[in-house]
C-alpha positions in Angstrom: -115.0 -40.3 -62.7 -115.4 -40.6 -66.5 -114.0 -37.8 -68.9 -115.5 -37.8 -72.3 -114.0 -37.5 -75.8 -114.4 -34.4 -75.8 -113.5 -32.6 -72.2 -110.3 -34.5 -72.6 -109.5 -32.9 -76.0 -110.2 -29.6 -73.8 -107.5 -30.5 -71.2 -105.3 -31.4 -73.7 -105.7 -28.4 -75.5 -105.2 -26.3 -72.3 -102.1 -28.6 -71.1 -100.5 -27.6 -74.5 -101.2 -24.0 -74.9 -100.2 -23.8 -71.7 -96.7 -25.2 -71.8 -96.1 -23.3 -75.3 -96.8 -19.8 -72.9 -94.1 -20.9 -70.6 -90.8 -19.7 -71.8 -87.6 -21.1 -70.4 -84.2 -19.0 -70.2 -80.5 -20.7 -70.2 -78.2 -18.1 -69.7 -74.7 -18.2 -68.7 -72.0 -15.7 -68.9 -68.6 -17.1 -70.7 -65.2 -16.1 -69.6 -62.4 -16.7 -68.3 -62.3 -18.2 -64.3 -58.9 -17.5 -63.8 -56.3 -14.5 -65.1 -53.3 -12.9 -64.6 -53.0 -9.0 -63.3 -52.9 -7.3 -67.0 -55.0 -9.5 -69.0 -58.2 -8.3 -71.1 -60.9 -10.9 -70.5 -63.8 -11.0 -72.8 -67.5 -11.6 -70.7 -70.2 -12.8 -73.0 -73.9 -13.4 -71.6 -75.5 -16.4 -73.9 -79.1 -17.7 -73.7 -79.1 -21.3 -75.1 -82.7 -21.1 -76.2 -82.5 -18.3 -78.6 -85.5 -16.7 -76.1 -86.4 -13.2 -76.7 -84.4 -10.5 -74.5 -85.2 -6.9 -74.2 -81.8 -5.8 -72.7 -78.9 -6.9 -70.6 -76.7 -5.7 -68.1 -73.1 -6.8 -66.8 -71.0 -5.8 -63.0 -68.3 -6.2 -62.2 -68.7 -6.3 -57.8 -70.6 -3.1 -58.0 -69.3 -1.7 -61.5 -71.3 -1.6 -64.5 -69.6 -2.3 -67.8 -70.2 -0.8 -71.1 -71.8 -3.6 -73.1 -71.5 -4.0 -77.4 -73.5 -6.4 -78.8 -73.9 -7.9 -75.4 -70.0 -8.4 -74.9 -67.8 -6.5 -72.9 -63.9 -6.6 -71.7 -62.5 -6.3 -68.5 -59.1 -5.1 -67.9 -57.8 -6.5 -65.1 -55.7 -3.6 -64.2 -58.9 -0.7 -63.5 -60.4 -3.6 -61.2 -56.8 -5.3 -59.3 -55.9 -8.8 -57.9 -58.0 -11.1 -56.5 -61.5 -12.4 -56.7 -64.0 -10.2 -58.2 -68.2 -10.9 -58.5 -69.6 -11.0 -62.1 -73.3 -10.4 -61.9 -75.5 -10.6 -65.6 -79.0 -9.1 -65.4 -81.2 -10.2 -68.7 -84.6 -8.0 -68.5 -86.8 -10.1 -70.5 -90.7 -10.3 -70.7 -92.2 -9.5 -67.2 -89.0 -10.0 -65.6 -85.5 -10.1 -64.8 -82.8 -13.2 -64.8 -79.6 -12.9 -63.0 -77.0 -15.2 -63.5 -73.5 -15.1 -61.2 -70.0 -16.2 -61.4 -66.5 -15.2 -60.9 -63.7 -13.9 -61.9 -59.9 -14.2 -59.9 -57.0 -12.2 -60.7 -53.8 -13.5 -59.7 -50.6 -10.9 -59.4 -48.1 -11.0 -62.0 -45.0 -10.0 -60.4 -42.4 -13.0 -58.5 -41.7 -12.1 -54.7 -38.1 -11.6 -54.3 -36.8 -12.7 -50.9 -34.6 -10.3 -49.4 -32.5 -11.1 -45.9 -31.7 -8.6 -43.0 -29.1 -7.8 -40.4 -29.4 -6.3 -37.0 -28.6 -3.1 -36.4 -29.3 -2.1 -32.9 -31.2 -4.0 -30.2 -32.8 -2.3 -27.6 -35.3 -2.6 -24.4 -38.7 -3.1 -24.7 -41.7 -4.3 -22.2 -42.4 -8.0 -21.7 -46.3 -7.2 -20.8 -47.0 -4.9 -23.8 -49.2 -7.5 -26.4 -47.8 -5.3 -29.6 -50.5 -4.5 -32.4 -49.8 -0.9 -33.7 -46.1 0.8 -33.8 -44.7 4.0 -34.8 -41.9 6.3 -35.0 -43.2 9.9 -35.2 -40.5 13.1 -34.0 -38.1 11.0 -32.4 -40.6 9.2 -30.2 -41.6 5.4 -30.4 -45.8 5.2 -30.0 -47.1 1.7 -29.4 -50.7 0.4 -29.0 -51.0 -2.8 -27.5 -54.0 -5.8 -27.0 -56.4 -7.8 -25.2 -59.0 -6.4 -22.7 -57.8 -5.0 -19.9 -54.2 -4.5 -21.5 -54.8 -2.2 -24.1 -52.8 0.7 -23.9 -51.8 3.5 -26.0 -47.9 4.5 -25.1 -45.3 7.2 -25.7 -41.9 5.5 -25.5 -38.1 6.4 -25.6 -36.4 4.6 -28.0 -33.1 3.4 -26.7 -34.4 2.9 -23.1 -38.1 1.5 -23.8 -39.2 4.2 -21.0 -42.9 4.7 -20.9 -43.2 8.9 -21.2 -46.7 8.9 -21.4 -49.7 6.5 -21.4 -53.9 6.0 -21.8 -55.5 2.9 -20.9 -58.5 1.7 -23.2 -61.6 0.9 -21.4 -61.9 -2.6 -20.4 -64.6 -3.3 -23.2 -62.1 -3.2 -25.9 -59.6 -4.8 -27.6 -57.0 -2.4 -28.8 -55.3 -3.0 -32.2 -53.1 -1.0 -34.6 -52.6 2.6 -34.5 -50.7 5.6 -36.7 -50.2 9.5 -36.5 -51.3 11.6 -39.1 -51.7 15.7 -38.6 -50.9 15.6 -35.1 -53.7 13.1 -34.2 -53.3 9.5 -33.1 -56.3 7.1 -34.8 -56.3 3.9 -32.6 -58.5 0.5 -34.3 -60.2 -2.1 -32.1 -60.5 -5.8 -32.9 -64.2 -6.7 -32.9 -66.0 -3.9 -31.7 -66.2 -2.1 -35.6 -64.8 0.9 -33.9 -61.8 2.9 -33.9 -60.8 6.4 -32.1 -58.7 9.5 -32.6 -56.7 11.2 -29.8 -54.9 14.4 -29.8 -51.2 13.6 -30.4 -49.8 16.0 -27.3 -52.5 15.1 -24.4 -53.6 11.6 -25.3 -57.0 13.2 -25.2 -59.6 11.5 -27.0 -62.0 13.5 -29.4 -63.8 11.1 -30.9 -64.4 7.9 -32.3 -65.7 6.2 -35.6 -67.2 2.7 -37.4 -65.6 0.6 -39.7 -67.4 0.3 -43.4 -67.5 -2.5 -45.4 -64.4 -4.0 -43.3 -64.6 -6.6 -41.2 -62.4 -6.1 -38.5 -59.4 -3.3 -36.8 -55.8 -5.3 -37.1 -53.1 -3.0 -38.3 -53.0 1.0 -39.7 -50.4 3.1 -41.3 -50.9 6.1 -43.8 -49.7 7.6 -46.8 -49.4 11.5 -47.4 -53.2 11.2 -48.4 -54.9 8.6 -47.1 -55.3 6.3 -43.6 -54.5 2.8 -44.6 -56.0 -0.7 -43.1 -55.9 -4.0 -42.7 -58.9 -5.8 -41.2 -57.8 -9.8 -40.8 -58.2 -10.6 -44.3 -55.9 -10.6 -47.5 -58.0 -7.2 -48.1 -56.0 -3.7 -47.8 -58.1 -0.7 -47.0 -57.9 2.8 -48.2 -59.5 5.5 -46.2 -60.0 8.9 -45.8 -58.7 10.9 -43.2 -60.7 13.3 -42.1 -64.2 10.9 -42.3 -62.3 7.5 -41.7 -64.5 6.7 -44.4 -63.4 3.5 -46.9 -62.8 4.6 -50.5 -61.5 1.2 -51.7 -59.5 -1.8 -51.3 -57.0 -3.9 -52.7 -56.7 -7.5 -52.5 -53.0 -8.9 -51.5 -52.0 -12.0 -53.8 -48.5 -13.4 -54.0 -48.4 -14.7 -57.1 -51.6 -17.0 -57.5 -51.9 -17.5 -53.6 -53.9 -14.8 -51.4 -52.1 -13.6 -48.4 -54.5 -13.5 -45.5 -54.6 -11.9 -42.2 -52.3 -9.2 -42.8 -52.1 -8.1 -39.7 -49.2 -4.9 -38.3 -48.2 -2.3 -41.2 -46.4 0.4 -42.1 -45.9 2.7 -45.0 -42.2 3.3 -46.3 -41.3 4.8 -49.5 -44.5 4.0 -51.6 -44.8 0.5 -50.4 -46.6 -1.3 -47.9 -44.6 -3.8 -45.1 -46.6 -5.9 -43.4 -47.0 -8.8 -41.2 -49.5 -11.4 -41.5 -50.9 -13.7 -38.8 -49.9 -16.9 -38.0 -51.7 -19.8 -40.6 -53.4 -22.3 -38.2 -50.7 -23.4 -35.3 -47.7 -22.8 -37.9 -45.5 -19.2 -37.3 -44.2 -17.6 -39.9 -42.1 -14.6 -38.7 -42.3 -12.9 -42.1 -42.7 -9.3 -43.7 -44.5 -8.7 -47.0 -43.7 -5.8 -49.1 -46.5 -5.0 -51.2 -47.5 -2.6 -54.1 -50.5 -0.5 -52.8 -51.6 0.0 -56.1 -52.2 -3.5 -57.6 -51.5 -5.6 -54.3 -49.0 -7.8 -54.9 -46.8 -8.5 -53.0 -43.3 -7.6 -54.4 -40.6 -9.1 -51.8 -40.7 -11.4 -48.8 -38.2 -11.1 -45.8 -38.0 -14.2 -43.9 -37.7 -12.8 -40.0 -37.0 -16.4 -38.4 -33.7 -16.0 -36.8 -35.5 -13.3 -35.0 -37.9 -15.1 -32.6 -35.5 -17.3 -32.5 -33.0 -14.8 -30.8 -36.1 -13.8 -28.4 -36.8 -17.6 -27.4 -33.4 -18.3 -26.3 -33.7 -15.2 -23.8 -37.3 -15.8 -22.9 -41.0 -18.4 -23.2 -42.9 -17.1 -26.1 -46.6 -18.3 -26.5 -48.0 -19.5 -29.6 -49.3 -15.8 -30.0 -46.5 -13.5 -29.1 -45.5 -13.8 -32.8 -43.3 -10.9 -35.0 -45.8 -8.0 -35.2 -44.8 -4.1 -35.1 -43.1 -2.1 -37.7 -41.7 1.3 -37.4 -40.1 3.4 -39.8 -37.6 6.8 -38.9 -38.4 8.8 -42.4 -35.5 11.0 -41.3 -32.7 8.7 -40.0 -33.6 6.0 -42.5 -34.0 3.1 -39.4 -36.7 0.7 -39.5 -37.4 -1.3 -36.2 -39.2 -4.1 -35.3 -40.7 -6.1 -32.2 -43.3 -8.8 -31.8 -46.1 -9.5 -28.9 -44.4 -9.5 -25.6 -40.8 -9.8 -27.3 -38.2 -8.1 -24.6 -36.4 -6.5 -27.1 -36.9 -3.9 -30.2 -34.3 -4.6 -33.2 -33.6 -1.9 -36.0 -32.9 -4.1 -39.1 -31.5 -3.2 -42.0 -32.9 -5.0 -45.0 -30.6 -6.3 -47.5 -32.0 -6.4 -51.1 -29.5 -8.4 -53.1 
């Protein structure tokens, strides 16, 4: 087909009127990748090809900052440890560009590592796969796991005694449990569902879903809120009365995240907790953590303890350390693992 002179000084007319209509962005957001709890970082959103823009806007996960002259600052301290989603929206003619990236917060503060003695040793059942533990008016209350061996018990102390018991429907996998205003809330593993008993009968009145959360491991409370950990280095805060999630912190020590916090409990403003075993390696340890900012302030290496329990028994790979209790009153604080014969109060040393 032939084109003449003049059709193909049309196209190329058209071709270049064309291409000058098209308008390319570049954005990017500058700042920092990486930070330490406490630091101000400075978010900037650029556009390399000096294009118009009507208007931008800048979140932090779901926050929106207060822009000035298309800069903001972030202090690290309203937002916590860990990694956090910077979104930019430019509005700019007939649409909107988003551009993503992200910011991690690592905690400040250097674990200490405290040690422990044993106190007291005393009985405690073989079968019971320990996820939640509890000392409430001078009672031990223990949830265990696995389907068809999830139980929710009333125990005596010093002879392990079962006083009272409910089985969980075969369905479920039962996890961590705690006692706040006379009612016992009881997680499950995988079924995004947890349940609430009356503390006396071990009736139960009702049950509730998990939120954002990705999983039921381990529950303990404050004088205000129930609080949960769900498999990941995330901490939960939630409210009692709704179960509803209200936030979360992330647990870092130092710059590395501390993942599946599993068993907690909540003693003295802090939070102790256990964490799940990395891969095939055990670590029998306790994390003490700072609610608040979620890092973790101290470490307490609990070896020596499975140790004691393997010389007396055959642990499997999962029966690791997991079950904290805490006697407000008498100042004790025990502690027992999955299918560990025994229950030790400890006494932490912090030298």
């Amino acid at each position: 087909m032939k084109v003449s002179c003049f059709s193909s000084i049309i196209i190329a007319l058209t071709f270049t009127l064309s291409s000058c209509s098209e308008t390319n962005y570049d954005f990017k957001i500058q700042s920092k990748k990486k930070v330490s709890f406490g630091e101000q970082v400075q978010v900037d959103l650029k556009e390399s090809n000096n294009k118009k823009v009507d208007s931008i806007k800048i979140y932090l996960d779901k926050k929106e900052l207060t822009l000035t002259d298309n800069k903001t600052t972030i202090n690290t301290k309203e937002f916590g440890i860990g990694k956090h989603d910077i979104t930019a929206l430019a509005f700019v003619p007939g649409k909107v560009e988003k551009v993503r990236t992200s910011l991690e917060v690592f905690s400040n503060v250097t674990p200490k590592v405290y040690k422990f003695e044993v106190v007291n040793t005393f009985p405690h059942d073989k079968t019971s796969y320990t996820q939640g533990l509890e000392f409430y008016n001078g009672f031990l209350y223990e949830t265990t796991g696995r389907k068809g061996e999830s139980r929710l018990r009333k125990l005596n102390v010093e002879t392990g005694e079962v006083l009272q018991q409910y089985d969980l429907s075969d369905k479920y996998f039962g996890e961590g449990m705690t006692i706040f205003n006379n009612e016992i809330f009881w997680l499950t593993w995988q079924a995004r569902k947890g349940f609430v008993f009356d503390l006396e009968t071990f009736k139960m009145k009702k049950e509730f879903s998990y939120g954002d959360s990705n999983q039921g491991w381990g529950l303990t409370h404050s004088d205000s809120e129930l609080i949960k950990t769900d498999g990941s280095n995330k901490i939960w805060f939630l409210d009692p009365a709704t179960q509803k999630e209200k936030r979360n912190v992330q647990v870092y020590a130092l710059k590395k995240p501390i993942n599946k916090l599993n068993e907690i409990e909540y003693i003295d403003g802090k939070i102790y907790s256990n964490y799940w075993k990395t891969g095939k390696e055990i670590k029998p340890t306790i994390a003490i953590i700072d609610p608040n900012s979620g890092s973790v302030e101290a470490l307490i290496d609990m070896k020596s303890l499975r140790q004691t329990i393997l010389r007396e028994q055959k642990l499997e790979t999962d029966d690791v350390l997991n079950g904290i209790a805490y006697d407000t009153k008498n100042d004790r604080l025990f502690v027992t693992g999955k299918h560990w014969g025994k229950l030790f109060e400890i006494k932490i040393i912090k030298e």
